[in-house]
C-alpha positions in Angstrom: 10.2 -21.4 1.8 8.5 -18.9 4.0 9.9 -15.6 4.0 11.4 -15.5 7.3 13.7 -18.4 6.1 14.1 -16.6 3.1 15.3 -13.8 4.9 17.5 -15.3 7.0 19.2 -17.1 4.0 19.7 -13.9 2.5 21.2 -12.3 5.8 23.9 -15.2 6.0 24.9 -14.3 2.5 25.1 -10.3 2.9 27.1 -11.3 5.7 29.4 -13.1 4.3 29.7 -10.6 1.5 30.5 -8.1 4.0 27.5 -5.6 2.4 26.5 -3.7 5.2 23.5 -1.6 4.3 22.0 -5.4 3.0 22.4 -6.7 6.3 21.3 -3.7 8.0 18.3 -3.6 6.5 17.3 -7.3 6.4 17.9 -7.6 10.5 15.3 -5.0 10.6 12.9 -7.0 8.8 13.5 -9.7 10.4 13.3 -7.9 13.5 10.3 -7.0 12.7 8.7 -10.1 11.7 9.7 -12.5 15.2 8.1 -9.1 16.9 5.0 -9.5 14.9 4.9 -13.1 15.6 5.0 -13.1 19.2 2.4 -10.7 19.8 -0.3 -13.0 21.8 -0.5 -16.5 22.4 -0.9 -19.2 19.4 -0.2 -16.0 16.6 0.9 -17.4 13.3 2.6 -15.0 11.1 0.3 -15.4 7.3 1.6 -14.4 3.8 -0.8 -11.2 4.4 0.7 -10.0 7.4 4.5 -10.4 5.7 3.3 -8.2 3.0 1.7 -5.5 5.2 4.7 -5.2 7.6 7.5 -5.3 4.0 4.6 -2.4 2.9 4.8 -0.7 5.5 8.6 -1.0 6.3 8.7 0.4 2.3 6.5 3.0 3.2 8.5 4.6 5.9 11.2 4.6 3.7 9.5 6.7 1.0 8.5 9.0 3.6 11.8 9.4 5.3 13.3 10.2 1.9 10.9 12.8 1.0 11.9 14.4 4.4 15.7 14.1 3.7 15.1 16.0 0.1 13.5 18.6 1.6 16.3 19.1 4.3 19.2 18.3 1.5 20.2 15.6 3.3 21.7 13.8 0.4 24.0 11.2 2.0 20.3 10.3 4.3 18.2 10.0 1.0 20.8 7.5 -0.8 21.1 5.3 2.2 17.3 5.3 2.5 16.6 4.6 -0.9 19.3 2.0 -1.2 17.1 0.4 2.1 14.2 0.8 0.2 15.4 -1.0 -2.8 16.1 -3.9 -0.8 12.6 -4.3 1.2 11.1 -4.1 -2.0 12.8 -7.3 -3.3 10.5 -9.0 -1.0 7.5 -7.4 -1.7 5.1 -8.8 -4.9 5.8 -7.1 -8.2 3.9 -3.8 -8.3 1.6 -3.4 -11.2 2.0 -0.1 -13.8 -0.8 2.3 -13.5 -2.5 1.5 -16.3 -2.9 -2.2 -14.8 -4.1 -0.5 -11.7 -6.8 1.7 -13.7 -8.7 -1.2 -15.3 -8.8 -2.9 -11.9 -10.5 0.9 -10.7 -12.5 0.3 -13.9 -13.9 -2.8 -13.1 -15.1 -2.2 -9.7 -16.4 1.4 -10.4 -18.3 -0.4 -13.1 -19.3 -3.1 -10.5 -20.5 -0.4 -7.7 -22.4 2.3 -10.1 -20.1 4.7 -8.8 -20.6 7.7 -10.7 -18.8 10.4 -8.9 -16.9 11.6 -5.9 -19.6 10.8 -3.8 -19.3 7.3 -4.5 -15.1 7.2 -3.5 -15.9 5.3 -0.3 -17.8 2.5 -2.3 -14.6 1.9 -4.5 -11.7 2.5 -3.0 -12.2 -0.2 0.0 -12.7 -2.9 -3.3 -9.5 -2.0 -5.1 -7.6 -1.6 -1.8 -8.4 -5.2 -1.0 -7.9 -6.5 -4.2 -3.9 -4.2 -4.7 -2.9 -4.4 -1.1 0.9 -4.8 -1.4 1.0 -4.6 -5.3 0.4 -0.7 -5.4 1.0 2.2 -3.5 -2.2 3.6 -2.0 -1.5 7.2 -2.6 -1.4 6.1 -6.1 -4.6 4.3 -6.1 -6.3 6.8 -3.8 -5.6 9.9 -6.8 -6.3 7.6 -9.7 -9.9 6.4 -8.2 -10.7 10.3 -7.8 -9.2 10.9 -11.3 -11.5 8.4 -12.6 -14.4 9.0 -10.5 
């Protein structure tokens, strides 16, 4: 089941649950994805591009509730995070940081990286390998913790 249909099964449920933000929230991925898929002629949505718009969808999300703390918007910052909850149902389980570390490891090892200097060797590498499994900011500091 792709996860477009997966979606969609999901949004007949919320609706018949009567669970608002749920709904909400998955007619704007869903949204999303038919608008990604109809850019061009002959464009076939892939597992890769799901992931990157669910990341990104997640992302904004973080963002706006970072915002909303700073302006004490409190009822803004639930309603985001309960939005953010949901996307991230969709999205690939996200590995711990240790897990993300010995993936650095392995590929600073791999490089010769031995130092700041060499940040722009790794951090493509791990990116490719983590992309929608872990949060870049998180990657970015811990490759220039560990470099």
């Amino acid at each position: 089941m792709s996860l477009q249909e997966k979606i969609s099964e999901d949004l007949a449920k919320a609706m018949k649950s009567g669970d608002k933000t749920r709904v909400d929230t998955l007619r704007m991925i869903r949204a999303q994805l038919i608008e990604f898929s109809k850019r061009g002629a002959d464009h076939n949505i892939t597992p890769e591009d799901e992931i990157s718009i669910l990341t990104s969808a997640a992302k904004k999300r973080k963002e706006a509730i970072e915002e909303f703390k700073k302006a004490n918007r409190l009822e803004m910052v639930e309603k985001e995070e309960s939005e953010l909850k949901i996307i991230q149902e969709y999205l690939p389980k996200q590995l711990t940081e240790e897990e993300i570390k010995e993936i650095i490891k392995k590929y600073i090892t791999e490089t010769g990286a031995s130092g700041q200097k060499d940040f722009g060797k790794v951090m493509p590498l791990v990116m490719k390998e983590l992309k929608g499994k872990a949060d870049g900011k998180l990657v970015q500091n811990l490759v220039k913790e560990l470099l």
